[in-house]
C-alpha positions as CSV (number, residue, x, y, z in Angstrom):
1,X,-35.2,-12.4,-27.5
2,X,-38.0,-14.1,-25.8
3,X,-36.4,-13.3,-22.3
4,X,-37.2,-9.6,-23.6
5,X,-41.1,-10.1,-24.5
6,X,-41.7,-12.1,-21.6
7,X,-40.1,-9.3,-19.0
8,X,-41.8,-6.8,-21.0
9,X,-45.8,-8.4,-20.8
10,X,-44.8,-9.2,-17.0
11,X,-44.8,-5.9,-16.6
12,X,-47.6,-5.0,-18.8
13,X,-50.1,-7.8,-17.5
14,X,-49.1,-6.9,-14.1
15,X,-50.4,-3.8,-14.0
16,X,-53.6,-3.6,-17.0
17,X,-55.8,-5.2,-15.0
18,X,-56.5,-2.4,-12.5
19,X,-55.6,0.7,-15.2
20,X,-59.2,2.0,-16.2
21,X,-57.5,4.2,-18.3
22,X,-55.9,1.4,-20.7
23,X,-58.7,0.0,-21.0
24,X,-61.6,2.5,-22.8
25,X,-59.1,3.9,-25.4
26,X,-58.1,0.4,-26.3
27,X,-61.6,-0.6,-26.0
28,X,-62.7,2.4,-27.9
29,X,-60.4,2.1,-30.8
30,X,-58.7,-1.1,-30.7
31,X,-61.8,-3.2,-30.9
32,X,-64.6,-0.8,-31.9
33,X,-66.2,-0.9,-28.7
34,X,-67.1,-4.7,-29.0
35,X,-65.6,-6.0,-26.3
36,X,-66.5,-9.2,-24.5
37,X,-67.7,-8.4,-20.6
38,X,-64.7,-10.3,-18.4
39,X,-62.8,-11.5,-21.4
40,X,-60.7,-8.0,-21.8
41,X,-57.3,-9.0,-24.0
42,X,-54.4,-6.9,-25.4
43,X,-55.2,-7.3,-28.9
44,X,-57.5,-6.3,-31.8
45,X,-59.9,-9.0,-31.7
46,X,-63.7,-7.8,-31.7
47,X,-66.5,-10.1,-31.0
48,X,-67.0,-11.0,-34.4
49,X,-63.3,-12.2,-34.9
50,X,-63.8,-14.1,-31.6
51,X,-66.9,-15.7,-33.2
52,X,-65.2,-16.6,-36.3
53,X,-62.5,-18.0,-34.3
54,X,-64.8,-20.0,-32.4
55,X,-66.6,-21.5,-35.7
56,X,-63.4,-22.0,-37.9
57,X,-62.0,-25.3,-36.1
58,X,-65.7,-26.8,-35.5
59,X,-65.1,-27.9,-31.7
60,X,-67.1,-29.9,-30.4
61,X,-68.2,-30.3,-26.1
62,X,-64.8,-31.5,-24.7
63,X,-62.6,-30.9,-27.4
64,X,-59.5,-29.7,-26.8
65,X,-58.1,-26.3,-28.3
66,X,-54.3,-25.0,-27.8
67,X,-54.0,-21.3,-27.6
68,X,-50.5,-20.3,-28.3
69,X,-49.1,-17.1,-26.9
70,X,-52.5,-17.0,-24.8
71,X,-51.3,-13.8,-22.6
72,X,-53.9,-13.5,-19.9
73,X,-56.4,-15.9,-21.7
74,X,-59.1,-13.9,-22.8
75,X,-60.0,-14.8,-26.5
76,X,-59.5,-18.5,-25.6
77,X,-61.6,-18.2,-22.3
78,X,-64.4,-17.0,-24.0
79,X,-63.9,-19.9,-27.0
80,X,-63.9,-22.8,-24.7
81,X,-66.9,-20.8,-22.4
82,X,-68.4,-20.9,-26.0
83,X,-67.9,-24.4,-27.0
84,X,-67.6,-26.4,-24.0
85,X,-63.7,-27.3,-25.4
86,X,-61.0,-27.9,-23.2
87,X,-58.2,-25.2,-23.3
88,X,-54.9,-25.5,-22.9
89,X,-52.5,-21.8,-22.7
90,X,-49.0,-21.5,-23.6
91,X,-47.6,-18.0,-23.2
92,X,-44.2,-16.9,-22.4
93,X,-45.4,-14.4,-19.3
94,X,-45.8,-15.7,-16.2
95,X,-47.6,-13.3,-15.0
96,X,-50.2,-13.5,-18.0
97,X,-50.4,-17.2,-17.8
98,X,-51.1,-16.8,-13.7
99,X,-54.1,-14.4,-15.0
100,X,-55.2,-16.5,-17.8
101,X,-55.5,-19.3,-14.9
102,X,-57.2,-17.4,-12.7
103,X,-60.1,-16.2,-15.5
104,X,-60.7,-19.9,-16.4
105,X,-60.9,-20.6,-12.7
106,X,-63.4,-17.7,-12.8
107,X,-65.6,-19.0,-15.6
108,X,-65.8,-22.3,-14.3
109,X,-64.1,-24.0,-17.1
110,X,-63.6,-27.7,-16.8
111,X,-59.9,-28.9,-17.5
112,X,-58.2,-25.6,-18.3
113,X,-54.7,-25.4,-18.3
114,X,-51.6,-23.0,-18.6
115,X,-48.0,-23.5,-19.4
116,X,-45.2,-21.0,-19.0
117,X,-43.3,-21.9,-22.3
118,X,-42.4,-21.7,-26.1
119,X,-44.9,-22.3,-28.7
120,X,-42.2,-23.6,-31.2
121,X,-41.8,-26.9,-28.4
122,X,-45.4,-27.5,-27.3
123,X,-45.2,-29.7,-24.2
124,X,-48.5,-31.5,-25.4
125,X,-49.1,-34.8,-26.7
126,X,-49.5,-35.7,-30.7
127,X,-53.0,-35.6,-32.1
128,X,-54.5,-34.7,-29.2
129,X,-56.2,-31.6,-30.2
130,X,-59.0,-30.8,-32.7
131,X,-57.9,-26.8,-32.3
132,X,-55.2,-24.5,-32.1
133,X,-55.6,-21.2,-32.3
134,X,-53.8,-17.5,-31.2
135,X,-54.6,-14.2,-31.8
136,X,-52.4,-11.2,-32.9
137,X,-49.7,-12.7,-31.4
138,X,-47.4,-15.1,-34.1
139,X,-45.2,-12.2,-35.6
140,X,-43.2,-12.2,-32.2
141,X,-42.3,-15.4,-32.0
142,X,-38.7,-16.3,-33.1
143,X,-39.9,-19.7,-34.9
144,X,-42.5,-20.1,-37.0
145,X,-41.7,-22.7,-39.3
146,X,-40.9,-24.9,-36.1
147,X,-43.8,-23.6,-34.2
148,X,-46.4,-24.3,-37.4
149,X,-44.5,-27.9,-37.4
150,X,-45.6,-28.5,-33.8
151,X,-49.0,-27.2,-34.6
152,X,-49.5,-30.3,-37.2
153,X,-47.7,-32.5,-34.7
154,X,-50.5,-32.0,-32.1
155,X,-53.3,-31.3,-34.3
156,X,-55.9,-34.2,-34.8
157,X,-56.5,-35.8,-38.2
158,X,-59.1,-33.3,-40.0
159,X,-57.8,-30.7,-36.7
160,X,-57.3,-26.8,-37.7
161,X,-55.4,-24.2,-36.5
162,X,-57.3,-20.9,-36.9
163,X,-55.5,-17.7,-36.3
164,X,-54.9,-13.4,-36.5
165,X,-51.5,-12.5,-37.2
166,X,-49.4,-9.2,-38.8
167,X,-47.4,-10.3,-42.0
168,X,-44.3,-8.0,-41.8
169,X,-42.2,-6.0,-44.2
170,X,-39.0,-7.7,-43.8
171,X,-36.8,-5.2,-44.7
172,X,-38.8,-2.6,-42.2
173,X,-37.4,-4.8,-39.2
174,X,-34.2,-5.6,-40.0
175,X,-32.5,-3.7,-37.5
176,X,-35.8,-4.3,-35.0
177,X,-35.5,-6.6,-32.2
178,X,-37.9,-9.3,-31.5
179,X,-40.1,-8.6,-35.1
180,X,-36.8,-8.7,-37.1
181,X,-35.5,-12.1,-35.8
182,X,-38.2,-14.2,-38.4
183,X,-40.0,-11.9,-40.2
184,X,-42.8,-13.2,-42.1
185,X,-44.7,-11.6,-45.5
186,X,-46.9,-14.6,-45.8
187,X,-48.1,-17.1,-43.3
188,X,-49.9,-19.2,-46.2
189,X,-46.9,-20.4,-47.9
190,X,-45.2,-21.4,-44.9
191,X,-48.4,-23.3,-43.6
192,X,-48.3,-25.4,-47.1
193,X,-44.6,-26.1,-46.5
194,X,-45.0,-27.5,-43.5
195,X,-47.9,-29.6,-44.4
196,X,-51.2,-27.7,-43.6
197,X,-53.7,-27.7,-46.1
198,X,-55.0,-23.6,-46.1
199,X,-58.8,-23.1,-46.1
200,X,-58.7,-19.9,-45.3
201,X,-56.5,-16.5,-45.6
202,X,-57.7,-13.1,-46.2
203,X,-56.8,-9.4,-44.3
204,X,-59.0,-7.9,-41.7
205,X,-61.2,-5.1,-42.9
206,X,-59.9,-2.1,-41.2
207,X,-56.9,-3.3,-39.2
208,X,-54.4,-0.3,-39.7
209,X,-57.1,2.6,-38.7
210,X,-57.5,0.5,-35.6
211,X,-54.2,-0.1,-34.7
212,X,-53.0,3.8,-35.8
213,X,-56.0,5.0,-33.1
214,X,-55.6,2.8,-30.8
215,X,-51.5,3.0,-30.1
216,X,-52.0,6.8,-30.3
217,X,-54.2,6.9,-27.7
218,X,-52.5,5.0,-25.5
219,X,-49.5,6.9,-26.1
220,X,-51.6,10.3,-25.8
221,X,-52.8,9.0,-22.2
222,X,-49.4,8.4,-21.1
223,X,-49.3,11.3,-18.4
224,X,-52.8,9.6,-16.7
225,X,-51.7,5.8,-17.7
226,X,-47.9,5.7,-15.8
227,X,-49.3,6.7,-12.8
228,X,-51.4,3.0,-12.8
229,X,-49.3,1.3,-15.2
230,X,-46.1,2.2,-13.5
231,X,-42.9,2.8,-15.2
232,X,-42.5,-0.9,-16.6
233,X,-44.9,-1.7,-18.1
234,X,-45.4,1.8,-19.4
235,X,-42.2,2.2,-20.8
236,X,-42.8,-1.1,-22.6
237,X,-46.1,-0.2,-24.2
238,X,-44.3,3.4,-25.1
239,X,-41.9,1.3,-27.2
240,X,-43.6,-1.0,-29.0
241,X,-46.2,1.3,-29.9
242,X,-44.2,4.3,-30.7
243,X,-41.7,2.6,-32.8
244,X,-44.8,0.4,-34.7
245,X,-46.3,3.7,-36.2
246,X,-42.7,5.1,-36.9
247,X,-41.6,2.6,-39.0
248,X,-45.1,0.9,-40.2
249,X,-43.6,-2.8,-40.2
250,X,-47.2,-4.5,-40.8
251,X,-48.2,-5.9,-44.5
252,X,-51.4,-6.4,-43.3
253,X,-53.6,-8.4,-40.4
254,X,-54.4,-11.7,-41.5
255,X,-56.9,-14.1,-40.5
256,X,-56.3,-17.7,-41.6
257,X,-57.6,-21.0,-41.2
258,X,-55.3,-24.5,-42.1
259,X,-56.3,-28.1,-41.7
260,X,-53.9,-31.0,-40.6
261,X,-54.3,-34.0,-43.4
C-alpha cells in the first residue's frame, strides 16, 4: 500500500508545481484564499491553522520539529521560517521530499533535513525533538498506533505532537485501499493508549464545504489541468477525489494537540 501512495504523489508533486491551474481552485476553495506566498501545499491548511500549529508545541530558536508525511514541505517550512526550529521531513515521495529540500534550501533554513521513509519507523534519535507535527496527512498511513508510539519515542520530556488529520468511517472504507488498511474514528483514544497525554482535540470549523469545493473543482478543471498535470498525476488526483465525495469516508477534520510525559 505505501508503494501505491508514494507512485501516486510522485506523480502529483512532479507536475503541481508548474500547473497554474491547480493551484487558484485549490487556493480558492481549499484554503479560503489564505495561502502562504512560497509555502503552497496539497492540503487544507489556512494560515490560521498554520499559526496554531506553529504555537501548539511552543518551539523555541533551534528546536527541532519532525514533520511526518511532509510532502513538498510547505506547512513545516513556513513553521521553522517562523520559529527559528530545526525541521526534519519524512515523506514517502521522493519527489516531494526532493521539493521539500529544495524550498528549505530556498528559505535559508539552517539544519533542514528530508528523509524518504515510513513514519511508523522514524530514523531519528529518542528525545530529541520538542515537536512533531503533520498536516492532513495521518489517515493514509498503514500504522498509527506504531507510528503515534514513535512519536513518544522521539518526543522530548514535556515535547507535543500537534496535528490535522480525517477520522474515518470505518465501515465506508472497507473495501477502499490505502484509507481502509487502519482506519481510524478517533485519534484521541489511541494517543492516550499509547501514552500521550491529549491537550487538545476538536473539529475544524468548515472542513467538509472546503474539501466538497475544492475536489469538485479540481475535478471540473480536468480538461485544462491534464494537459499540465499530465496523465499521472491527473489520473491520480481524479481518483482520490472522485471516489472521496462518492463514498464520504471522513468523520470529521480534527486538530489535536498531545504531550509526551
Amino acid at each position: 500500500m505505501t508503494e501505491i501512495v508514494a507512485s501516486g504523489y510522485d506523480a502529483v508533486y512532479a507536475a503541481w508545481l508548474s500547473s497554474p491551474a491547480f493551484h487558484e481552485p485549490w487556493a480558492k476553495h481549499a484554503v479560503d484564499g489564505e495561502v502562504a506566498p512560497g509555502f503552497e501545499h496539497l492540503n487544507f491548511a489556512r494560515v490560521f491553522d498554520l499559526a496554531r500549529l506553529r504555537d501548539a508545541p511552543g518551539l523555541r530558536f533551534g528546536d527541532r520539529v519532525v514533520d511526518l508525511a511532509c510532502g513538498a514541505g510547505g506547512p513545516g517550512a513556513w513553521i521553522a521560517q517562523e520559529t527559528g526550529g530545526v525541521l526534519v521531513g519524512i515523506d514517502v515521495s521522493r519527489v516531494g521530499a526532493r521539493l521539500a529540500h529544495e524550498r528549505a534550501r530556498g528559505c535559508a533554513l539552517f539544519g533542514a533535513g528530508f528523509v524518504v521513509g515510513d513514519v511508523a519507523h522514524l530514523p531519528i534519535a529518542d528525545a530529541c525533538a520538542a515537536g512533531v507535527m503533520s498536516m492532513d496527512s495521518l489517515q493514509y498511513v498503514p500504522d498509527k498506533r506504531t507510528t503515534f508510539t514513535e512519536v513518544l519515542r522521539v518526543l522530548g520530556e514535556g515535547g507535543r505532537v500537534a496535528f490535522t488529520a480525517f477520522e474515518v468511517y470505518p465501515e465506508r472504507v472497507s473495501e477502499v485501499p490505502v484509507l481502509g488498511v487502519d482506519p481510524i474514528d478517533d485519534y484521541a483514544t489511541l494517543l492516550r493508549d499509547v501514552g500521550l497525554i491529549v491537550e487538545s482535540y476538536e473539529e475544524t470549523p468548515g472542513w467538509r464545504d472546503r474539501l466538497v469545493a475544492a475536489y469538485s473543482a479540481v475535478l471540473a478543471a480536468e480538461p485544462r489541468l491534464r494537459p499540465q498535470l499530465g496523465d499521472n498525476a491527473m489520473d491520480a488526483l481524479m481518483s482520490e477525489m472522485a471516489l472521496t465525495l462518492q463514498i464520504e469516508p471522513y468523520r470529521r477534520r480534527v486538530f489535536a494537540v498531545a504531550r509526551a510525559r
